[in-house]
Phi, psi and omega in degrees: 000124167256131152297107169248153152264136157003309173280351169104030211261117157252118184228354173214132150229144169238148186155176168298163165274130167237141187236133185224115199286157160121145189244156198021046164288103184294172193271337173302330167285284226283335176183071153007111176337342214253324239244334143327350176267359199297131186287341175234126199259046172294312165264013166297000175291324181325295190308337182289149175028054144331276207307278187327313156307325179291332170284317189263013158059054199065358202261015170275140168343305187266016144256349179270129180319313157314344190246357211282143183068028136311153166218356190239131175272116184214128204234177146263223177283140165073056151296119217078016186307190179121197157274185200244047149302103166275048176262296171351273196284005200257294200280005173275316179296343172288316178307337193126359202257127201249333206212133166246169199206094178202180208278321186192174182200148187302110221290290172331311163276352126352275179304346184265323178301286140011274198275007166248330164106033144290096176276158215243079177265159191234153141241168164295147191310301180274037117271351185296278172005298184296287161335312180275336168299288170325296184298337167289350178274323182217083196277015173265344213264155193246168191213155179233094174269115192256121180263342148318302149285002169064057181193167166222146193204154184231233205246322194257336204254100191233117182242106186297128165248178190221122212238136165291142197303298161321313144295267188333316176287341153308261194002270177281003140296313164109039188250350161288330185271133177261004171300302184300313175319311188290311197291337164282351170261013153012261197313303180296342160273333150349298199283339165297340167250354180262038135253328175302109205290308242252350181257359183248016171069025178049039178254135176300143133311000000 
């Protein structure tokens, strides 16, 4: 579950955990080069850690029957390196994932969730460490990432996460989507375009 406000304000999701162990998981794992021709990114949730599924034969994280209606992601360190494919963070929110949770994250792909309205919180390696151990032990128990406070927590367990100021403040503000931003602002791009010539056939106001 995400808490949206009307203004595009995300500040609480709740759900399970899904955890994908490993330090420098690239956007090349997360959504294999040949599938960039998709005219849409509508089936790419199929499609995420292809490859990586295809090797462990099913027994990969986003195939165990346990994990399936997961929405929180928890990675480690330099998650999203790579290239600066937004197919990435795209096929993941088509699979379900509303939230990552990791040691650190690749600035572009940073910057690509950031612009779907994923947040991205971090902890320390041994909390990371901690956080995946608990989900393996109870891959069912639901958890609550409050991105306003700053923290992911289940019934026993409260861990403080760390939001870059600036995006938590996109965030929780609703100032990330820049689509909803131009349509509340209506009147001032209206007027920003009967100024422009070139949309005006270069006829003076």
């Amino acid at each position: 579950m995400t808490t949206n406000f009307p203004d595009g304000r995300i500040t609480l999701i709740k759900g399970r955990c899904i955890s994908i162990p490993g330090d420098d998981i690239d956007t090349d794992r997360i959504i294999p080069a040949r599938f960039l021709k998709c005219v849409s990114f509508t089936a790419l949730g199929d499609q995420v850690f292809a490859d990586d599924r295809l090797e462990l034969a099913g027994n990969h994280p986003f195939d165990l029957k346990e994990n399936q209606g997961a929405s929180i992601l928890v990675v480690n360190d330099n998650f999203g390196c790579g290239s600066s494919r937004e197919h990435a963070p795209q096929a993941l929110m088509r699979w379900g994932i509303r939230c990552i949770v990791g040691q650190s994250f690749a600035e572009i792909f940073f910057g690509n969730c950031l612009a779907l309205g994923i947040p991205c919180g971090v902890l320390s390696k041994p909390e990371i460490s901690l956080l995946q151990e608990l989900i393996g032990r109870n891959p069912q128990n639901t958890w609550e990432v409050n991105i306003e406070k700053k923290y992911i927590k289940d019934d026993l367990n409260k861990i403080d996460l760390e939001f870059d100021k600036g995006p938590h403040n996109m965030l929780i503000s609703g100032r990330w989507d820049a689509t909803s931003q131009l349509i509340s602002n209506k009147n001032e791009l209206e007027e920003t375009m009967r100024s422009i010539p070139y949309l005006n056939q270069f006829k003076s106001n």
